[in-house]
ROPA-568735 format. One line per field, with one value per residue (C-alpha): residue number from 1; residue in three letters; chain; x, y, z. Coordinates in Angstrom, 2 decimals. Example, Ala and Ser with C-alpha at 12.3 -4.5 7.8 and 13.67 -1.06 7.14 Angstrom:
% ROPA-568735
seq 1  2
type ALA  SER
mol A  A
c1 12.30  13.67
c2 -4.50  -1.06
c3 7.80  7.14
This chain:
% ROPA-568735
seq 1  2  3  4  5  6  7  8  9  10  11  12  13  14  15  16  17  18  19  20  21  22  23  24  25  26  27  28  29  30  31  32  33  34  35  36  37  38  39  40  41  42  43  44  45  46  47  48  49  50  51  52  53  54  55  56  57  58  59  60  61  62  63  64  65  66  67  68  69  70  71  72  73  74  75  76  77  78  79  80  81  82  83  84  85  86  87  88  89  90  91  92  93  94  95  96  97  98  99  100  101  102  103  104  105  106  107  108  109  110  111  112  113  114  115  116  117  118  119  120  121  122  123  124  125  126  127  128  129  130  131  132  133  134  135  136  137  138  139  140  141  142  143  144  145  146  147  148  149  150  151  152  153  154  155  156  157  158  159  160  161  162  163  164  165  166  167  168  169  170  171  172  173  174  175  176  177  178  179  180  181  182  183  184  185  186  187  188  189  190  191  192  193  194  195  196  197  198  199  200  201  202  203  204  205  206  207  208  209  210  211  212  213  214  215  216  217  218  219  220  221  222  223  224  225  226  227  228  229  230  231  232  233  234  235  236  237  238  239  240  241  242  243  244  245  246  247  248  249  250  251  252  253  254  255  256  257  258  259  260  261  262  263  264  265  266  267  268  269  270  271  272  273  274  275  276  277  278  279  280  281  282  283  284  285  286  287  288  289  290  291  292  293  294  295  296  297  298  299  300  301  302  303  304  305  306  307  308  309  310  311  312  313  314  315  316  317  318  319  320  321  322  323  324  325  326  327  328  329  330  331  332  333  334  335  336  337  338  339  340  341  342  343  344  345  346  347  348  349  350  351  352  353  354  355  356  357  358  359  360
type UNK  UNK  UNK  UNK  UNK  UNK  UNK  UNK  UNK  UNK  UNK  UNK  UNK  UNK  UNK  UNK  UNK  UNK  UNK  UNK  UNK  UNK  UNK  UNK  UNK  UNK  UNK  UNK  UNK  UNK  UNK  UNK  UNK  UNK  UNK  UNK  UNK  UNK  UNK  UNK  UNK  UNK  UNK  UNK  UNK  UNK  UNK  UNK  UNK  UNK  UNK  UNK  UNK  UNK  UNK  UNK  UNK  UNK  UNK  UNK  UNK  UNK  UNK  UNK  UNK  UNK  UNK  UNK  UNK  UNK  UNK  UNK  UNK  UNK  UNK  UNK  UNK  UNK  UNK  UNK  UNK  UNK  UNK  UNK  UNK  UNK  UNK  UNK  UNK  UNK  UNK  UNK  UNK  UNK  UNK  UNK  UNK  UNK  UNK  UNK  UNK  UNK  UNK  UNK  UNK  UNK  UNK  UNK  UNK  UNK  UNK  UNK  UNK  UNK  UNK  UNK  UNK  UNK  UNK  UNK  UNK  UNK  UNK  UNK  UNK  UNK  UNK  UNK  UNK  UNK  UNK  UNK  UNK  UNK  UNK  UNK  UNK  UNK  UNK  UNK  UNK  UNK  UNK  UNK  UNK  UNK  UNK  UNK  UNK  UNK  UNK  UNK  UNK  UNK  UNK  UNK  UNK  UNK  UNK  UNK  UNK  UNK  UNK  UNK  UNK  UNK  UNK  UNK  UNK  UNK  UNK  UNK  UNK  UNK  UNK  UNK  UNK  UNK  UNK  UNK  UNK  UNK  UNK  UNK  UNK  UNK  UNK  UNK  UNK  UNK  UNK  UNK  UNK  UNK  UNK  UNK  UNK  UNK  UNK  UNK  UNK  UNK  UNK  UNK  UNK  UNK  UNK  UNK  UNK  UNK  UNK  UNK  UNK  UNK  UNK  UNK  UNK  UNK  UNK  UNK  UNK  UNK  UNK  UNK  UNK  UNK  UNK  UNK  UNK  UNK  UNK  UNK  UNK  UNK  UNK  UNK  UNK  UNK  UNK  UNK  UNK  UNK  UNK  UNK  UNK  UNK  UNK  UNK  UNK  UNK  UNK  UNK  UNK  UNK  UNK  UNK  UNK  UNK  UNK  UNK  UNK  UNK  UNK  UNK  UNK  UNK  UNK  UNK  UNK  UNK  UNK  UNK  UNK  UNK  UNK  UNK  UNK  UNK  UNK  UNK  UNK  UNK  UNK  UNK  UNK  UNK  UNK  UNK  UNK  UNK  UNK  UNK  UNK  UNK  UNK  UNK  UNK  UNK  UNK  UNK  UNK  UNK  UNK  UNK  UNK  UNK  UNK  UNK  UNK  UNK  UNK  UNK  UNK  UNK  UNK  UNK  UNK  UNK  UNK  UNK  UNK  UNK  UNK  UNK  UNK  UNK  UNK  UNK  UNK  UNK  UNK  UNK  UNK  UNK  UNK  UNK  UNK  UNK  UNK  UNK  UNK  UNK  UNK  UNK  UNK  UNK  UNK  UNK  UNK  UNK  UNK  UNK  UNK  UNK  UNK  UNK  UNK  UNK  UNK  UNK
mol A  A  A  A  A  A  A  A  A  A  A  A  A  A  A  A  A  A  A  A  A  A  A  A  A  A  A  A  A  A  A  A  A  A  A  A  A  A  A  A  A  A  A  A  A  A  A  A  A  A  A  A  A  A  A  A  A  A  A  A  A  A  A  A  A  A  A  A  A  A  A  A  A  A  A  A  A  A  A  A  A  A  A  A  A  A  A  A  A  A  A  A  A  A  A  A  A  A  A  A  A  A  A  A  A  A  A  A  A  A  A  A  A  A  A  A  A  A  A  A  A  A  A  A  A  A  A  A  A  A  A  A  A  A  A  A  A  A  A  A  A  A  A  A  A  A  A  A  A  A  A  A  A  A  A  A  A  A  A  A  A  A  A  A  A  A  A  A  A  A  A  A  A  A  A  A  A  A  A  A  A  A  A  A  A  A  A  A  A  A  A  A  A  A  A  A  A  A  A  A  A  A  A  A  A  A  A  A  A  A  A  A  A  A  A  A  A  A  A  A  A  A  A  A  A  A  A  A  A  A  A  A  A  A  A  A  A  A  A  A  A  A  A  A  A  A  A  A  A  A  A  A  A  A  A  A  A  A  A  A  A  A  A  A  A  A  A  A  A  A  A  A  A  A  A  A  A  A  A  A  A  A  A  A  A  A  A  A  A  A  A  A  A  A  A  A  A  A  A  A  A  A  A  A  A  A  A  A  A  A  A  A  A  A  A  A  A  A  A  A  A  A  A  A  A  A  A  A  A  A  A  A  A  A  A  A  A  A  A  A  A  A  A  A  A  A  A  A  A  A  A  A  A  A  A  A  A  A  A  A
c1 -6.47  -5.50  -7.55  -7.06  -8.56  -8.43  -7.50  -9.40  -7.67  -7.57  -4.33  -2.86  -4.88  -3.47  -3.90  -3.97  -2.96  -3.59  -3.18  -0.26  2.63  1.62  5.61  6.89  4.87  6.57  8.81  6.24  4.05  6.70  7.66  4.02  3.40  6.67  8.51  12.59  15.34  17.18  15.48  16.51  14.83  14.93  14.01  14.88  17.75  14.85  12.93  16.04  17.65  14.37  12.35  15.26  17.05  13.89  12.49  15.69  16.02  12.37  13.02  16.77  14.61  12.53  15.35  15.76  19.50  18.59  20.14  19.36  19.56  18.79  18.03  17.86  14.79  12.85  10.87  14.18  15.03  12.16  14.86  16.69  20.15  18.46  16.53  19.67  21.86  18.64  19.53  23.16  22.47  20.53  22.99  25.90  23.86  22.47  18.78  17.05  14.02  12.55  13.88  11.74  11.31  10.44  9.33  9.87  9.00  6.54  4.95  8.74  10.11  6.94  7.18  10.98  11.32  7.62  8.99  12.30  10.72  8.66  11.31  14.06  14.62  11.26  9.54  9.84  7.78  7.33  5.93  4.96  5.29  4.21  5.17  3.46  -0.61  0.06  1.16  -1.07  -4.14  -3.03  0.12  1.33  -2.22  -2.89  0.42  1.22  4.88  7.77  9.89  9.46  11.24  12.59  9.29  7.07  6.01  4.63  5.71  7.72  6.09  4.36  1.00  2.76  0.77  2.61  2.10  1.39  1.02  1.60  0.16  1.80  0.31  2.33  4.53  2.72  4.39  7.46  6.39  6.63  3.59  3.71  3.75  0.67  -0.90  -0.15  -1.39  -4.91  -5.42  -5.55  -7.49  -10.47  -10.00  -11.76  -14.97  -15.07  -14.81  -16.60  -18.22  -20.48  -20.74  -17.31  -16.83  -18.95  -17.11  -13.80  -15.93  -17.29  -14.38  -11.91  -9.86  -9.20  -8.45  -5.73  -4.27  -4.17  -6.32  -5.28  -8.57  -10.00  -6.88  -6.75  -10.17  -10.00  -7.12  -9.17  -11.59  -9.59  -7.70  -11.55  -12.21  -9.21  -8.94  -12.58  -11.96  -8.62  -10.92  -12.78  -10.28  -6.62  -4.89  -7.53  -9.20  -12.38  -13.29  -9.93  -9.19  -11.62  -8.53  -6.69  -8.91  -7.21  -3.76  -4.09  -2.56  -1.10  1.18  2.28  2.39  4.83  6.96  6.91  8.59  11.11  9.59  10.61  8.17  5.42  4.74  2.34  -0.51  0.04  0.15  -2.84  -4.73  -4.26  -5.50  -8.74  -9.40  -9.18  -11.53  -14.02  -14.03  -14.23  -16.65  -19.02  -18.57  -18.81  -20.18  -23.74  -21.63  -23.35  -21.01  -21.86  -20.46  -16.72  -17.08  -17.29  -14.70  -12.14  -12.82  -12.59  -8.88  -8.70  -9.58  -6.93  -4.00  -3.88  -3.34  -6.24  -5.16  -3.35  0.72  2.62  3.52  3.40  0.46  2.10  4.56  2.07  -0.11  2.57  3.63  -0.62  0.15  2.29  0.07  -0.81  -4.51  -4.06  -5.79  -5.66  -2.96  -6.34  -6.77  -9.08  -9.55  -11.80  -14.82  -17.30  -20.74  -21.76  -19.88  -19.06  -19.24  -17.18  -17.32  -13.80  -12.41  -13.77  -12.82  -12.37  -11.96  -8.67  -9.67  -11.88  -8.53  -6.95  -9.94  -10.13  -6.65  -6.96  -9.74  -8.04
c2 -13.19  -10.28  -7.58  -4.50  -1.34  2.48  5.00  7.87  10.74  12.82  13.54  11.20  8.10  4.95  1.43  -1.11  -4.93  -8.16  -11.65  -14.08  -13.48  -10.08  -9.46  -10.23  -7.32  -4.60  -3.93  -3.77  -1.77  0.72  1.07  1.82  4.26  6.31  5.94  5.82  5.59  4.82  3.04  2.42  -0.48  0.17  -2.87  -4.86  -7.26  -10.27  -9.14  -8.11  -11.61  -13.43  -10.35  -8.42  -10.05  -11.03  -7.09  -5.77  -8.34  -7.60  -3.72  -4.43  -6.68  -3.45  -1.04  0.57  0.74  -0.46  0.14  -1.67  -0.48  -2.77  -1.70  -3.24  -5.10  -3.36  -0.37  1.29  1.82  4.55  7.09  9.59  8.40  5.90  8.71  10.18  7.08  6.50  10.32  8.96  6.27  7.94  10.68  8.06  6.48  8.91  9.10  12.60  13.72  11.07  8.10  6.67  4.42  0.94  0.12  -3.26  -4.88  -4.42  -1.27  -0.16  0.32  1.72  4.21  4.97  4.79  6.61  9.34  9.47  9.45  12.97  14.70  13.78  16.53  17.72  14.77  11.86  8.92  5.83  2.10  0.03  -3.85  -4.58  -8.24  -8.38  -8.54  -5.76  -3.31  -5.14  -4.18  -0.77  1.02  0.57  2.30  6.19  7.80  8.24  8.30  8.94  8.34  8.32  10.76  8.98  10.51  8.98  7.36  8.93  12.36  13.48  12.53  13.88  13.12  11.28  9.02  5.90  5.84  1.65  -0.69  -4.15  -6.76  -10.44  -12.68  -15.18  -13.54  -13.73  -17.49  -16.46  -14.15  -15.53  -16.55  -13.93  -10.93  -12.80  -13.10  -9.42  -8.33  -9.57  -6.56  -4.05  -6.76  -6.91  -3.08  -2.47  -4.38  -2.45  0.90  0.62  -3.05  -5.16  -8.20  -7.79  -8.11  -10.86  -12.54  -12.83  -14.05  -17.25  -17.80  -16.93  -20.39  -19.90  -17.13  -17.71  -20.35  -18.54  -20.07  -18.47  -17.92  -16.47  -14.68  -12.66  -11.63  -10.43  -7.64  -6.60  -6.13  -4.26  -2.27  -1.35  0.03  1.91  3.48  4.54  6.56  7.89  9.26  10.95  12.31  12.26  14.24  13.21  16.30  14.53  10.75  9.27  9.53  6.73  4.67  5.36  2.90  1.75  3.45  5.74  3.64  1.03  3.52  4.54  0.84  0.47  3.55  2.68  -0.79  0.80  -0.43  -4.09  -5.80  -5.70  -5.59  -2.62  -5.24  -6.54  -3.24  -2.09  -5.32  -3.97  -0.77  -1.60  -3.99  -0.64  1.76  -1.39  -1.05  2.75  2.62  0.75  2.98  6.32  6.01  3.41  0.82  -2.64  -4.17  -7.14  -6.17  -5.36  -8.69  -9.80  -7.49  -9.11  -12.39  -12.45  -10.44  -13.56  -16.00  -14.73  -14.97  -11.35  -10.13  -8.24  -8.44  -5.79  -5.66  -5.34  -1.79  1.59  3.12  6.79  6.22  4.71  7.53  10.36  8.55  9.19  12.79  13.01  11.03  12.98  13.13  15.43  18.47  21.82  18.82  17.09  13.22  12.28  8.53  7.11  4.83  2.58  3.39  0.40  -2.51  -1.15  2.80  4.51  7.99  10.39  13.23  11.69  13.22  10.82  11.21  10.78  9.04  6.53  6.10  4.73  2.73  0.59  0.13  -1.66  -3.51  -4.68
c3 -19.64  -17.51  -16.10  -17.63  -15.16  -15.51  -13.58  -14.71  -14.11  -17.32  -18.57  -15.59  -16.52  -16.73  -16.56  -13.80  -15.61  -13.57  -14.38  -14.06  -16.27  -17.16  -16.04  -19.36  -21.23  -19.88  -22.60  -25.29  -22.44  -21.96  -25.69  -26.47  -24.16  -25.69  -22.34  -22.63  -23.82  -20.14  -17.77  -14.16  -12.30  -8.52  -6.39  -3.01  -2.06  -2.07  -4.97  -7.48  -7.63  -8.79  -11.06  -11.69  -14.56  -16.49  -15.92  -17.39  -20.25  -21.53  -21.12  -23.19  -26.00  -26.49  -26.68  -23.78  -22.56  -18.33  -15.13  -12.21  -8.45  -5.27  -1.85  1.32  2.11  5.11  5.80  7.03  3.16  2.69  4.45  2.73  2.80  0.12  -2.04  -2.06  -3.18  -5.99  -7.20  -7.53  -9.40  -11.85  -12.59  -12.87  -15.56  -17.53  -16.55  -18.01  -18.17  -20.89  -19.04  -16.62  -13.20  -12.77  -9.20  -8.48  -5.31  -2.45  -1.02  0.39  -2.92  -4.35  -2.13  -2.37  -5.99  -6.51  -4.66  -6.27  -9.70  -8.57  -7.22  -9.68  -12.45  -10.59  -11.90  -14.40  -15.57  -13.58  -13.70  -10.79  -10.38  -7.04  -5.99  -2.91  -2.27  -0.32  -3.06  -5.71  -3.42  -2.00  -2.67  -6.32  -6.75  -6.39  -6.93  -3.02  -2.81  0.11  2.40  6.86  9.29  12.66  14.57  11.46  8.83  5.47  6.47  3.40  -0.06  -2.89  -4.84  -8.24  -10.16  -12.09  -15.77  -15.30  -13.08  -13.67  -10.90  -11.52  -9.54  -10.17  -8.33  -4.94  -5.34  -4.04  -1.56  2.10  3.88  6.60  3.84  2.23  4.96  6.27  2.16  3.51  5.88  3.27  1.15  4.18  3.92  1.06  2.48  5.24  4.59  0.60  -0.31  2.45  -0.55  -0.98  2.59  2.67  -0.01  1.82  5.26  3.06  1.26  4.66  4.31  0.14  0.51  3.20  1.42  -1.75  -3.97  -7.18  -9.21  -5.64  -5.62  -8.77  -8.63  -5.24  -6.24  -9.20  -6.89  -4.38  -7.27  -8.64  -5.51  -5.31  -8.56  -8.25  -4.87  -6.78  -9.08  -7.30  -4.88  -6.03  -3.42  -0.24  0.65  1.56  0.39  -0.35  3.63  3.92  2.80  6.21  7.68  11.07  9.69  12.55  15.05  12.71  11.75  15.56  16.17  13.14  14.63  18.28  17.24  15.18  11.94  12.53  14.46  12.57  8.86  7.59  6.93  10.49  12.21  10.04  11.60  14.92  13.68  12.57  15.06  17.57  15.39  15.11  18.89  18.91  16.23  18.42  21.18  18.96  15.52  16.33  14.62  16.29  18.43  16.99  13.57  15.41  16.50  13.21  11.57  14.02  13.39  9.74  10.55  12.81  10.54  8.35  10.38  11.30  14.81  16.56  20.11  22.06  21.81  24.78  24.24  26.45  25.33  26.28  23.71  21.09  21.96  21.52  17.96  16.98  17.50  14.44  12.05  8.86  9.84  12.82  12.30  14.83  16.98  17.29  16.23  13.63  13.02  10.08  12.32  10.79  10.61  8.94  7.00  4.21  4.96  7.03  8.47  8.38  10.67  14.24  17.16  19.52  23.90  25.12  27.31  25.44  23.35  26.66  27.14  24.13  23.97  27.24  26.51  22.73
């Protein structure tokens, strides 16, 4: 039985549908919802070969005529020599303004193909299948779409909110065990910046959860997707509580550009992240040391890295000043105030930056 969870967001609701084997609906989904007639399915080199022919056969046994477009694997594809070969594609086979997107892969192509579904024709329909944890949990979930510049990541995009997403979880079977494991980081998000229990949850059940116990597992990103639609609601284009979600994104995301976007995955990089605003939390915020201590070691427990990389922190520095959340060229991290709030827009001291990233 899947779980079926709203989006509220008036005339850009939708629904959120999790449970194994929820892949094979989407032709009957996408038929009821009036989507059509020409669909083009954009995934990944890994991802295309194993969902790709039973996506497009389900879509063609509902009546939809079906193109299908792959991309390299890698965070290098959310560039716009790629948005630009997707707006090729489309033209060449006859996409208009009734056809629609189908996302499917991991947060990369939800993010490519999100944001070349809003700025096609100025905006058409599109469906997300996220076959990693880390897009069930996070990205196939809000309608933040785009593509990175060279200095960062994130920097072009647009607010565009799917019309479905479907979460197989089956899928997460043939997902590698370092992007599982990396998925988790966003999954110990939510805890941390919304739900102590929840956090509390994933501390008891730390080993199941690592090995992927599949019961643990689907609940979990219902959970996480709960938690996420809710703060959607409530802020769809993150003028105030929806920044809570950049939760140690701040320097994941200079991490991920300092190493060329190879290094790490997002989830790792993320890790690192929130293992340094724990640590500035308890020097800023009143957040109990003791509490960072045991942020990190669920992270730990996980298989996430927490520890320091061996990186220049002038450069990883300098890539922080281009994050999203500046404001007036100033830094502003989200920092814990407790397990399970979090407090946005802190200024932090240079040199206290410096600091903790010594002492990670």
């Amino acid at each position: 039985m899947a779980d079926k969870i709203k989006v509220d967001l008036g005339a850009r609701s939708y629904e959120i549908r999790i449970g194994a084997g929820v892949l094979g609906q989407i032709g009957t989904l996408c038929r009821d919802l009036d989507l059509g007639p020409v669909a083009l399915v954009v995934s990944d080199e890994h991802v295309n070969p194993l969902y790709g022919p039973p996506v497009e056969a389900a879509l063609h046994e509902a009546g939809f005529e079906v193109g299908r477009v792959a991309v390299p694997a890698g965070e290098a594809s959310k560039s716009g020599k790629m948005l630009f070969r997707l707006y090729d594609e489309a033209l060449d086979r006859g996409l208009d303004r009734r056809g629609f997107v189908v996302a499917l892969g991991g947060g990369v192509v939800g993010d490519l193909a999100g944001f070349f579904a809003a700025s096609f024709l100025r905006g058409i329909r599109y469906v997300q299948i996220p076959t990693s944890l880390l897009a069930m949990v996070d990205s196939s979930v809000g309608g933040k779409t785009g593509i990175n510049l060279p200095r960062g990541k994130n920097l072009v995009g647009a607010f565009h909110q799917p019309v479905l997403v479907l979460a197989d979880v089956a899928a997460l079977r043939t997902l590698p065990a370092r992007e599982y494991t990396a998925g988790l980081a966003e999954v110990v998000k939510y805890g941390i910046i919304r739900d102590a229990g929840f956090f509390e949850k994933l501390e008891q059940n730390a080993a199941a959860l690592r090995a992927g116990e599949p019961a643990l597992l689907e609940s979990v990103i219902a959970h996480g997707c709960r938690i996420k639609a809710e703060v959607v609601r409530l802020d769809e284009r993150e003028r105030s509580l929806r920044a809570i979600l950049n939760f140690g994104h701040t320097l994941g995301h200079a991490v991920e550009q300092v190493t060329g976007y190879g290094r790490y995955l997002h989830g790792e990089a993320i890790s690192l992240g929130m293992a340094f605003a724990a640590r500035l939390s308890a020097r800023l915020t009143g957040f109990p040391p003791a509490e960072a201590d045991r942020m990190i070691a669920l992270l730990r427990a996980l298989g996430l890295p927490v520890e320091r990389p061996d990186l220049d922190w002038s450069a990883v520095r300098q890539a922080m000043g281009v994050d999203k959340k500046t404001r007036d060229r100033a830094l502003r991290f989200v920092l814990a105030e407790r397990i399970g709030a979090v407090r946005v827009g802190c200024e932090v001291p240079e040199e206290l930056l410096r600091e903790v990233w010594n002492q990670l």
